[in-house]
PyMOL Python script that loads the backbone (N, CA, C, O; Angstrom):
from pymol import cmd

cmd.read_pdbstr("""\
ATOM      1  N   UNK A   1       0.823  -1.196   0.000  1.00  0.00           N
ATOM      2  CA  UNK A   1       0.000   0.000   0.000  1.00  0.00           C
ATOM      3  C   UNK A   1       0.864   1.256   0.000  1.00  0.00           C
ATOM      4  O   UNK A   1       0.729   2.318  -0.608  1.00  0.00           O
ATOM      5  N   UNK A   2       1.565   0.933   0.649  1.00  0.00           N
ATOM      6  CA  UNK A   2       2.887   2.511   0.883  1.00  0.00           C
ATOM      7  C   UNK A   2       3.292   2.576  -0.690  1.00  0.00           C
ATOM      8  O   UNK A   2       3.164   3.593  -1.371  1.00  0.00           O
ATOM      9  N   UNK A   3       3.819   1.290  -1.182  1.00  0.00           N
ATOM     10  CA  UNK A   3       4.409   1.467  -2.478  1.00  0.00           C
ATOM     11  C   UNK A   3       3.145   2.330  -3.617  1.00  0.00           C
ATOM     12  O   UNK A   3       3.624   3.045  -4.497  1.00  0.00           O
ATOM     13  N   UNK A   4       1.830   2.225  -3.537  1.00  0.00           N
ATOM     14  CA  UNK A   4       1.022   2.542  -4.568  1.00  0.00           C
ATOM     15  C   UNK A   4       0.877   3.485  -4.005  1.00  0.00           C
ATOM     16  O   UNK A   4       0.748   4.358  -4.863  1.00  0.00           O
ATOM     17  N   UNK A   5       0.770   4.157  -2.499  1.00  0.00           N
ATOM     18  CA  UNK A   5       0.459   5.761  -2.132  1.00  0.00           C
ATOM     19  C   UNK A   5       1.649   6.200  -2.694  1.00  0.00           C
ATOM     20  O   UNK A   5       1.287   6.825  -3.691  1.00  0.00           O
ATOM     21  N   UNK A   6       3.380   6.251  -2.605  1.00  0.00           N
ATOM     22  CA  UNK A   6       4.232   6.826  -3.211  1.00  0.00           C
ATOM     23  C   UNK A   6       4.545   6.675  -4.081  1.00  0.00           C
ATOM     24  O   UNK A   6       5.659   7.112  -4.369  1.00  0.00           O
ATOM     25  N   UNK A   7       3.577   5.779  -5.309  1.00  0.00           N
ATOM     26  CA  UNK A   7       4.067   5.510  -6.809  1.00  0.00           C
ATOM     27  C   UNK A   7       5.380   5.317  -7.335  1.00  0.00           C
ATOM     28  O   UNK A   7       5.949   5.873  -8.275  1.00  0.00           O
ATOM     29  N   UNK A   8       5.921   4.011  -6.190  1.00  0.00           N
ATOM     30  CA  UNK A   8       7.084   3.605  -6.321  1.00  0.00           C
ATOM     31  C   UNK A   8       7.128   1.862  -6.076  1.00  0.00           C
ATOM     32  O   UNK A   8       6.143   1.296  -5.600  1.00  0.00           O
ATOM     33  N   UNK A   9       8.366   1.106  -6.454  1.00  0.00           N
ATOM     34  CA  UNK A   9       8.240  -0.468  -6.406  1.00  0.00           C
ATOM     35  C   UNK A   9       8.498  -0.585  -4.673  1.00  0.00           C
ATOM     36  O   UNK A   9       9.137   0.036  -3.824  1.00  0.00           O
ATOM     37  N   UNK A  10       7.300  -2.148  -4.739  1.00  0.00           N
ATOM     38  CA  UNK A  10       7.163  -2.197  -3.047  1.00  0.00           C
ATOM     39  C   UNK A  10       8.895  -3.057  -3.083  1.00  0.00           C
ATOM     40  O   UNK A  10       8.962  -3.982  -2.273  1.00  0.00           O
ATOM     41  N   UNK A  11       9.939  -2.860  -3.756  1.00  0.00           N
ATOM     42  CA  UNK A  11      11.016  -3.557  -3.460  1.00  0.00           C
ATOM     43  C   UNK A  11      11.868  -2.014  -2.848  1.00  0.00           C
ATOM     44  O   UNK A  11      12.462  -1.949  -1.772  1.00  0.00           O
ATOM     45  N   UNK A  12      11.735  -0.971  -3.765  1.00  0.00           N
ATOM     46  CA  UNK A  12      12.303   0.179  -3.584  1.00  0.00           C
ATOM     47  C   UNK A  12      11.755   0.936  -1.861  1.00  0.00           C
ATOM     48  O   UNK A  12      12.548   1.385  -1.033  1.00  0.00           O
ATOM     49  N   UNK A  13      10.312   0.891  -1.711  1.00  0.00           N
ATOM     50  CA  UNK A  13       9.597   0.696  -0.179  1.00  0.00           C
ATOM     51  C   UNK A  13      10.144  -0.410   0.728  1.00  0.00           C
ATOM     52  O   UNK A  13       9.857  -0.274   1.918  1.00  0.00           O
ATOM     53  N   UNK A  14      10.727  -1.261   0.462  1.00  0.00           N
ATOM     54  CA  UNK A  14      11.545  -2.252   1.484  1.00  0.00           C
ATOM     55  C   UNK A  14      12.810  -1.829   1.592  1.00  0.00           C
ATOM     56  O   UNK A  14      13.135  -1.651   2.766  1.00  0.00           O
ATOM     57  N   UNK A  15      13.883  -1.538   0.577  1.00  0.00           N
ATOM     58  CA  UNK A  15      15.074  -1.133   0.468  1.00  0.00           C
ATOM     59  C   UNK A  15      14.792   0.031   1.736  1.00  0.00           C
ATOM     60  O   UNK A  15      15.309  -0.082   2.848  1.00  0.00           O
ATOM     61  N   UNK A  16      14.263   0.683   1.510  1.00  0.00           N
ATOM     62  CA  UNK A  16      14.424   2.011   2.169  1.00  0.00           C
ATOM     63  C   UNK A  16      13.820   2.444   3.591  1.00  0.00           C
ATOM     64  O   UNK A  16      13.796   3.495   4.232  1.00  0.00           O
ATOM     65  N   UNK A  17      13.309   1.049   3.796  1.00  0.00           N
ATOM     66  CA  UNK A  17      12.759   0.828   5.332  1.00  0.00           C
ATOM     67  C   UNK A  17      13.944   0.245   5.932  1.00  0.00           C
ATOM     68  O   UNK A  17      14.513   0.895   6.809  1.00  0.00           O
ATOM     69  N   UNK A  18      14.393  -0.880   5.588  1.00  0.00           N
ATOM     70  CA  UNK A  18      15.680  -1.510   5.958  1.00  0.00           C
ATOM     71  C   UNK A  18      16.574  -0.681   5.884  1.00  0.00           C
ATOM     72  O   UNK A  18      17.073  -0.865   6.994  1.00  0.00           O
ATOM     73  N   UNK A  19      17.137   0.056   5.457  1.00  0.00           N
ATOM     74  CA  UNK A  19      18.045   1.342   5.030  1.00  0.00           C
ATOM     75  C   UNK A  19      17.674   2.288   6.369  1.00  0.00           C
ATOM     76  O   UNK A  19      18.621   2.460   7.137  1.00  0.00           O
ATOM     77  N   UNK A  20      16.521   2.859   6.696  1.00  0.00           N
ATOM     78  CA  UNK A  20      15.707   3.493   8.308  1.00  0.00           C
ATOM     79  C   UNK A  20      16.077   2.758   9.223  1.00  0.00           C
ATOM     80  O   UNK A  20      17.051   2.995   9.937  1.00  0.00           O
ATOM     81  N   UNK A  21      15.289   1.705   9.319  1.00  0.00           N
ATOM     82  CA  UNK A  21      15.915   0.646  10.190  1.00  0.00           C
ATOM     83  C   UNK A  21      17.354   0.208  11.160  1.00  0.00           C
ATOM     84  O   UNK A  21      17.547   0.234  12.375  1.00  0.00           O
ATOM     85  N   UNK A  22      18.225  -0.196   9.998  1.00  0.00           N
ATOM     86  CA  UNK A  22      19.548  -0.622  10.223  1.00  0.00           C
ATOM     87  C   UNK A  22      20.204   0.974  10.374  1.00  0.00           C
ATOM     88  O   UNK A  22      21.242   0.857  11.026  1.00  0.00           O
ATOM     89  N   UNK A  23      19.986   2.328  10.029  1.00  0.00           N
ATOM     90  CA  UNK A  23      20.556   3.091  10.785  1.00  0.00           C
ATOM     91  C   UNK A  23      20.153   4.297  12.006  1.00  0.00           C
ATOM     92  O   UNK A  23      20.436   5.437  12.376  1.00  0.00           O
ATOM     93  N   UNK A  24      19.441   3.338  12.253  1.00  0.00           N
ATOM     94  CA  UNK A  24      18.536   3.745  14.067  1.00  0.00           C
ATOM     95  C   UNK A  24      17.508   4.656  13.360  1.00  0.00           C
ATOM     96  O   UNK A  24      16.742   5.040  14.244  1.00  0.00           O
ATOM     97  N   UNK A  25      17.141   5.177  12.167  1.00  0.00           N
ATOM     98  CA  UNK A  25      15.829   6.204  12.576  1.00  0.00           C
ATOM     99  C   UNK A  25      14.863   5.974  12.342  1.00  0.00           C
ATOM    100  O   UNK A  25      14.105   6.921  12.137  1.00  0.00           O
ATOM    101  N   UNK A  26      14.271   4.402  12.225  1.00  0.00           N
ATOM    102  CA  UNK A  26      13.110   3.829  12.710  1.00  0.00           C
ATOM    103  C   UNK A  26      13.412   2.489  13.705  1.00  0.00           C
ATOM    104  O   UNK A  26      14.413   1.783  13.828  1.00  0.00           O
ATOM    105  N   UNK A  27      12.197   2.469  14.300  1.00  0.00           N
ATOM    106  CA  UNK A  27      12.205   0.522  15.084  1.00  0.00           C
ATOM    107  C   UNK A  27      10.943  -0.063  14.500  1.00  0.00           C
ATOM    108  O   UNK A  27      10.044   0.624  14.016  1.00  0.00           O
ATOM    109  N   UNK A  28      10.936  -1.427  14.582  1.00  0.00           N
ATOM    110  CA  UNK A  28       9.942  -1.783  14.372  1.00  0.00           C
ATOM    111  C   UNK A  28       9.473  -2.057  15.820  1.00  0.00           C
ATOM    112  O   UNK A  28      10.035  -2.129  16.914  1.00  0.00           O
ATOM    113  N   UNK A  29       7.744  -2.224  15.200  1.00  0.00           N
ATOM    114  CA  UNK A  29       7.107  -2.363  16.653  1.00  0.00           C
ATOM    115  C   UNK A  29       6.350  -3.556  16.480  1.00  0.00           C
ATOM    116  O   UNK A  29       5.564  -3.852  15.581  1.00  0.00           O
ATOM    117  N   UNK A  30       6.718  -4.203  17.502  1.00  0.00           N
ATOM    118  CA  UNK A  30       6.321  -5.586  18.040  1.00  0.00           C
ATOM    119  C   UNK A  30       4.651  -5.322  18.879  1.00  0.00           C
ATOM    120  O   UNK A  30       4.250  -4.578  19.773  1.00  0.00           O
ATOM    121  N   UNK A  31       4.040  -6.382  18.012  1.00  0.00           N
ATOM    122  CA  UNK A  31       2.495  -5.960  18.444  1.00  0.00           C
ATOM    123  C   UNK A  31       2.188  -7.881  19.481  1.00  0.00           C
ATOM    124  O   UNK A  31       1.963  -8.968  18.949  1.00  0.00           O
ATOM    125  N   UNK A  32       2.272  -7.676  20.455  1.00  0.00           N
ATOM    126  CA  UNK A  32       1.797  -9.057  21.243  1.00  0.00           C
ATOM    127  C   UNK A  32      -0.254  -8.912  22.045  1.00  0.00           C
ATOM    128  O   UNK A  32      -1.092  -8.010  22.048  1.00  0.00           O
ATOM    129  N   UNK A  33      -0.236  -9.619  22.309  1.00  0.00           N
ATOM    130  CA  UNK A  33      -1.370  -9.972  22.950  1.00  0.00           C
ATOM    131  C   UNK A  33      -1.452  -9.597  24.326  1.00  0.00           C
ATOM    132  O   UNK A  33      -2.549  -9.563  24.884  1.00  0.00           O
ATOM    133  N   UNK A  34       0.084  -9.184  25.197  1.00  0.00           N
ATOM    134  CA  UNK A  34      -0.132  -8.376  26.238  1.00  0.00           C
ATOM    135  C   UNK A  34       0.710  -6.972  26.366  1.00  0.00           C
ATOM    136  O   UNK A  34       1.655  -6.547  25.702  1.00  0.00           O
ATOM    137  N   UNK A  35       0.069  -6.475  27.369  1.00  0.00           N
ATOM    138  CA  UNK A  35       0.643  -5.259  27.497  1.00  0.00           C
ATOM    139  C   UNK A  35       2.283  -5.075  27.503  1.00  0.00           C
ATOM    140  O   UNK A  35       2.986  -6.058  27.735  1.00  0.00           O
ATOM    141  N   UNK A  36       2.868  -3.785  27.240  1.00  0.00           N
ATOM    142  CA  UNK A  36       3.588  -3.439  27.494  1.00  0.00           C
ATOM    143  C   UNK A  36       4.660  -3.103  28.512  1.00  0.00           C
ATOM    144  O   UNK A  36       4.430  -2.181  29.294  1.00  0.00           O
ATOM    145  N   UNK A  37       5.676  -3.684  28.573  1.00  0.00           N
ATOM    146  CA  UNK A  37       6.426  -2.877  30.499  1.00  0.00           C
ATOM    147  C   UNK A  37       6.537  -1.976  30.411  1.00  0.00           C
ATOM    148  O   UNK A  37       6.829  -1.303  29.423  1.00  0.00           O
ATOM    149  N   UNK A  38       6.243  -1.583  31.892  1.00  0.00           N
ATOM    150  CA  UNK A  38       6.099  -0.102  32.054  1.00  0.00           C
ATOM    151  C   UNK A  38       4.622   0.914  31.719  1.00  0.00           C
ATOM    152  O   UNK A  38       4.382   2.068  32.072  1.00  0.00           O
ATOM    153  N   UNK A  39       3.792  -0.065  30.892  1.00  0.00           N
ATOM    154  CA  UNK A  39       2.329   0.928  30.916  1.00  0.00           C
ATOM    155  C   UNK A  39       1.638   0.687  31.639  1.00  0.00           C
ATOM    156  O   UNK A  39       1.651  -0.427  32.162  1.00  0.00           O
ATOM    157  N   UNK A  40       0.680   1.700  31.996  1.00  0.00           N
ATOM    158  CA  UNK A  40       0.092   1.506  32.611  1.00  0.00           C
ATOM    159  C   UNK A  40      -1.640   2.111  32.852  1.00  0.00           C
ATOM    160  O   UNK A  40      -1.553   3.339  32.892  1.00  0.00           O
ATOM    161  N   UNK A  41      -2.424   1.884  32.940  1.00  0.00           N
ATOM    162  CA  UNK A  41      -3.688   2.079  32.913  1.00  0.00           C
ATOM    163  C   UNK A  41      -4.874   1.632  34.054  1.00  0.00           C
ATOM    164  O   UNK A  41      -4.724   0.580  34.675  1.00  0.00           O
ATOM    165  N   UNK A  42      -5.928   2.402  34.261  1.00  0.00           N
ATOM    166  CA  UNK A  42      -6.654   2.808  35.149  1.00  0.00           C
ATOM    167  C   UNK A  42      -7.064   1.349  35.013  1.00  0.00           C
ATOM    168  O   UNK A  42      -6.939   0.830  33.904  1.00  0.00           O
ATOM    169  N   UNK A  43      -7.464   0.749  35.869  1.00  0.00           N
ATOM    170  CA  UNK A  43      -8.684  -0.845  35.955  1.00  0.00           C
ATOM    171  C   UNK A  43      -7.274  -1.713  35.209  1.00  0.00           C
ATOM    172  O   UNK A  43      -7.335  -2.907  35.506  1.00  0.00           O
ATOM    173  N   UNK A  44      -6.140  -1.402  34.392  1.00  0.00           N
ATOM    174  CA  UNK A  44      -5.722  -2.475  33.897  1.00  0.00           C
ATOM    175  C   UNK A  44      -5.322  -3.385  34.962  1.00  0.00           C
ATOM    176  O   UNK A  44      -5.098  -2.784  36.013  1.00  0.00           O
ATOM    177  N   UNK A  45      -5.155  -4.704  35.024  1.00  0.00           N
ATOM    178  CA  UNK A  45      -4.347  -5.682  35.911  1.00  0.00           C
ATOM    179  C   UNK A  45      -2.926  -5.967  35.346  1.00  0.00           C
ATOM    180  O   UNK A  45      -1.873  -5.962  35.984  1.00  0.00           O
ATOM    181  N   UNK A  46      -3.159  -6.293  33.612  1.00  0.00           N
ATOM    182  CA  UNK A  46      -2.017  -6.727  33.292  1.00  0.00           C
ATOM    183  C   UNK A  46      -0.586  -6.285  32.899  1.00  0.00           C
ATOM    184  O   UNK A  46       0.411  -7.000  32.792  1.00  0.00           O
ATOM    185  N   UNK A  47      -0.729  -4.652  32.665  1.00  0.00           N
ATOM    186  CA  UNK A  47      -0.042  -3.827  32.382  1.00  0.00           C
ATOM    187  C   UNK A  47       0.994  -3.903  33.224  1.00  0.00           C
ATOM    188  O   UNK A  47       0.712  -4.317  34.348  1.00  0.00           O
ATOM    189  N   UNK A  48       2.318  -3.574  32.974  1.00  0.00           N
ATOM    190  CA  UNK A  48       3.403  -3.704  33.570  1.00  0.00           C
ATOM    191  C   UNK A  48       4.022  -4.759  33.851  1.00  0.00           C
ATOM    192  O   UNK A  48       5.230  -4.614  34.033  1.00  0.00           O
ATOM    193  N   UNK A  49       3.428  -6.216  33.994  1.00  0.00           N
ATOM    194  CA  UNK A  49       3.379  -7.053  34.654  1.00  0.00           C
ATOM    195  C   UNK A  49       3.386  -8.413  33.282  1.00  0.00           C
ATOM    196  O   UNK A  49       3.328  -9.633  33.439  1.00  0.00           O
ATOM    197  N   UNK A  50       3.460  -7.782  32.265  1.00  0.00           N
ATOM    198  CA  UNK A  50       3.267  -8.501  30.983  1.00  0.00           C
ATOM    199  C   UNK A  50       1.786  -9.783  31.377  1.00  0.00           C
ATOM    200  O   UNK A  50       1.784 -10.930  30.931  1.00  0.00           O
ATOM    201  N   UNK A  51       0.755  -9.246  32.206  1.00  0.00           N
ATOM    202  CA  UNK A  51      -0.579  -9.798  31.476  1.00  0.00           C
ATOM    203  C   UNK A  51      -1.705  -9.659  30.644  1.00  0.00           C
ATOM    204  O   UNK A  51      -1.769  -8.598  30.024  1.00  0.00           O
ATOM    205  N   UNK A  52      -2.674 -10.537  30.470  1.00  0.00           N
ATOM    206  CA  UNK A  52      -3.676  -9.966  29.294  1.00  0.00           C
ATOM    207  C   UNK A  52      -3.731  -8.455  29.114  1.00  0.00           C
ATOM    208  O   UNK A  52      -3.799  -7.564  29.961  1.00  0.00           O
ATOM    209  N   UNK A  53      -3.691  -8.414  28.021  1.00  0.00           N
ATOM    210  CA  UNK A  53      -3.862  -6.385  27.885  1.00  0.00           C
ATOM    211  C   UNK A  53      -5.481  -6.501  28.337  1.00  0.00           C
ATOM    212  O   UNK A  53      -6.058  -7.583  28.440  1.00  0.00           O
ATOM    213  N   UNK A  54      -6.087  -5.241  28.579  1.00  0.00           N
ATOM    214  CA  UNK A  54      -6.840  -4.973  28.740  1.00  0.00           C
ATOM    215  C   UNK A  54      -7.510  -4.383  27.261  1.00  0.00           C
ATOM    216  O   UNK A  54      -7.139  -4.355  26.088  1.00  0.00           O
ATOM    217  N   UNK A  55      -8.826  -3.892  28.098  1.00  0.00           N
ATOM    218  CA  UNK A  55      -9.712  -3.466  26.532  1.00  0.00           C
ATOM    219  C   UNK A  55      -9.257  -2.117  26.156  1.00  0.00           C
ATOM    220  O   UNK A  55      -9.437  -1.713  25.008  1.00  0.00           O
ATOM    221  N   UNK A  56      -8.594  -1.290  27.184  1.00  0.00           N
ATOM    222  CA  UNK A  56      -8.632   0.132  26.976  1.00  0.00           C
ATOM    223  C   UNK A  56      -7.013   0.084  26.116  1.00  0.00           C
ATOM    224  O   UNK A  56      -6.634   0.919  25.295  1.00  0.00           O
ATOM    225  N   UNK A  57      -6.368  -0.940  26.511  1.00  0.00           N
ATOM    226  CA  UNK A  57      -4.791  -1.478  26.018  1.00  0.00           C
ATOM    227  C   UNK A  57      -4.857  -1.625  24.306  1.00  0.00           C
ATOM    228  O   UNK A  57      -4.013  -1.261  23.486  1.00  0.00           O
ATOM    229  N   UNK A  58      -6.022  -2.216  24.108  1.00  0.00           N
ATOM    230  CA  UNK A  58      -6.046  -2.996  22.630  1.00  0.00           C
ATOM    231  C   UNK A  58      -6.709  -2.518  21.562  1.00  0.00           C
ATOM    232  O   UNK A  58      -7.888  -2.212  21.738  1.00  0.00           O
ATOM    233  N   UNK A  59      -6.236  -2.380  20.507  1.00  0.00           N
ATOM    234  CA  UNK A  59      -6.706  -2.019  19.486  1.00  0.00           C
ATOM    235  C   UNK A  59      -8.179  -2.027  18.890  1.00  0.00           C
ATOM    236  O   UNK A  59      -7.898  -3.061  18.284  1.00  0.00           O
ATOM    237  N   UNK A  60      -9.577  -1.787  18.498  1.00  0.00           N
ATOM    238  CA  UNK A  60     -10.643  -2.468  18.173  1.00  0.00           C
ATOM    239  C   UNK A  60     -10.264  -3.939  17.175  1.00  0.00           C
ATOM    240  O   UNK A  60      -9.535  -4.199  16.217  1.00  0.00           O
ATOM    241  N   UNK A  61     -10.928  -4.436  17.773  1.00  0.00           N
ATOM    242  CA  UNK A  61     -10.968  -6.114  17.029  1.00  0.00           C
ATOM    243  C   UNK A  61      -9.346  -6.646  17.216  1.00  0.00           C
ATOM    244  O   UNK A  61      -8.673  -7.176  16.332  1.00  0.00           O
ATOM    245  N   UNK A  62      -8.873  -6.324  18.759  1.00  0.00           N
ATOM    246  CA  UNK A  62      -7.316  -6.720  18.747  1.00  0.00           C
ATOM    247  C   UNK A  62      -6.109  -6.517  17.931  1.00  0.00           C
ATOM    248  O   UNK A  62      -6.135  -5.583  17.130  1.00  0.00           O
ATOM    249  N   UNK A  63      -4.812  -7.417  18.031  1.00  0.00           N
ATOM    250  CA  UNK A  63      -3.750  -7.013  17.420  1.00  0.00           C
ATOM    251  C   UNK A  63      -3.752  -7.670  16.256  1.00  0.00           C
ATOM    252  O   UNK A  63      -2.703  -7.597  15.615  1.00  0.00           O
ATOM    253  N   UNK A  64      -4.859  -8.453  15.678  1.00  0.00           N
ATOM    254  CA  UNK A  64      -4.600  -9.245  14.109  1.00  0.00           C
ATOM    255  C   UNK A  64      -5.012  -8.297  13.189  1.00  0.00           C
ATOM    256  O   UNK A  64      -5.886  -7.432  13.223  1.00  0.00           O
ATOM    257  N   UNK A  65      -3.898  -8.767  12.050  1.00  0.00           N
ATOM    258  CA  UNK A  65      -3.888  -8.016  10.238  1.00  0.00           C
ATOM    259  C   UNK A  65      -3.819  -6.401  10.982  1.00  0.00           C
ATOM    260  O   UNK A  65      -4.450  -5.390  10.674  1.00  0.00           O
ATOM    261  N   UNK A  66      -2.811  -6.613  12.053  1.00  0.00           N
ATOM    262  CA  UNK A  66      -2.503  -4.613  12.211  1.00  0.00           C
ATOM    263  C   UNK A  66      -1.227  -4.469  11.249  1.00  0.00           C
ATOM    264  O   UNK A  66      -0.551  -3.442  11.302  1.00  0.00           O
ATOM    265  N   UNK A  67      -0.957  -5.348  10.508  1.00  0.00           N
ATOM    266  CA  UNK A  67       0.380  -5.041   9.677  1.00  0.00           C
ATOM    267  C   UNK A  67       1.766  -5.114  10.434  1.00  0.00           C
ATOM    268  O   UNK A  67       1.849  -5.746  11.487  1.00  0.00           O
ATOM    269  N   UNK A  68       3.003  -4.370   9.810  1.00  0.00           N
ATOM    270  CA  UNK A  68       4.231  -4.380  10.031  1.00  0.00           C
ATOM    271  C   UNK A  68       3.723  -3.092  10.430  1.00  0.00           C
ATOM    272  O   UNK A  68       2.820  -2.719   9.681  1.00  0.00           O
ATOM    273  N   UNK A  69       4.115  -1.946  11.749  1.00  0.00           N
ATOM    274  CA  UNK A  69       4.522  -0.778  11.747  1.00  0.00           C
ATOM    275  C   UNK A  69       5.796  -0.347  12.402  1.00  0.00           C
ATOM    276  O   UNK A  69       6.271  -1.225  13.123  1.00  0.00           O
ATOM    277  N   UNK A  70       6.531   0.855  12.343  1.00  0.00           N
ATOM    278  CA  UNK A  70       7.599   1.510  12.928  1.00  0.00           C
ATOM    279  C   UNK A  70       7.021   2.946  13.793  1.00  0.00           C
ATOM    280  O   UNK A  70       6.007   3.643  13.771  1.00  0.00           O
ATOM    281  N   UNK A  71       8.232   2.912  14.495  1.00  0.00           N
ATOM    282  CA  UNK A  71       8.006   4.628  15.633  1.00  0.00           C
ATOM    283  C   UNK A  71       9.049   5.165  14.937  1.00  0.00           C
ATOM    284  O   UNK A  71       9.548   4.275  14.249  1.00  0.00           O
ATOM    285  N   UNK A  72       9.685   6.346  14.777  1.00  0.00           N
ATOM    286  CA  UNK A  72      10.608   7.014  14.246  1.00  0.00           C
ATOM    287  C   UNK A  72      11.021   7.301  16.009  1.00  0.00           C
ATOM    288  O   UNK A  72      10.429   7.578  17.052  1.00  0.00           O
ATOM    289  N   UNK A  73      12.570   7.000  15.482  1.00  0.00           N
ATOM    290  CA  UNK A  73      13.330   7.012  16.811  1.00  0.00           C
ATOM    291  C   UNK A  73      13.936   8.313  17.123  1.00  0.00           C
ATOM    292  O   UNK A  73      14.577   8.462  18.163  1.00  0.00           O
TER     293      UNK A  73
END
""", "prot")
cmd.dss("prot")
cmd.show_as("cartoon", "prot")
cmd.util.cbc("prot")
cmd.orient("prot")
C-alpha cells in the first residue's frame, strides 16, 4: 500500500525501510497480545506485569492483520 500511495516499487519501499531501520531512525514495533512494560492504565491488571492487555490497552478487534509498523526514533 505505501508502495502505490508513493508511486514507487514495493522492493524500492523495502530497500528504504531496511536502510531506516539498520541506521537507528526507525524501530519496528512488536504488536503481542499483552501489554507493554512499564504501561500503565486505570482498571488495567495486566499492564506492567506482561498480562492480558486490557480493553482500553487494545486495538478495536485486537492485534490481528494490524500489519508491520515503525516509531521514528
Amino acid at each position: 500500500m505505501l508502495a502505490m500511495d508513493l508511486g514507487t516499487s514495493v522492493e524500492k519501499v523495502k530497500r528504504d525501510i531496511e536502510f531506516l531501520e539498520h541506521t537507528g531512525v526507525i524501530k519496528r514495533i512488536e504488536f503481542t497480545e499483552t501489554c507493554s512494560q512499564g504501561h500503565s492504565c486505570d482498571g488495567c491488571t495486566g499492564c506492567g506485569t506482561g498480562g492480558k492487555s486490557c480493553a482500553s490497552c487494545m486495538p478495536e478487534g485486537g492485534f490481528k492483520n494490524m500489519g508491520t509498523m515503525w516509531e521514528v526514533k
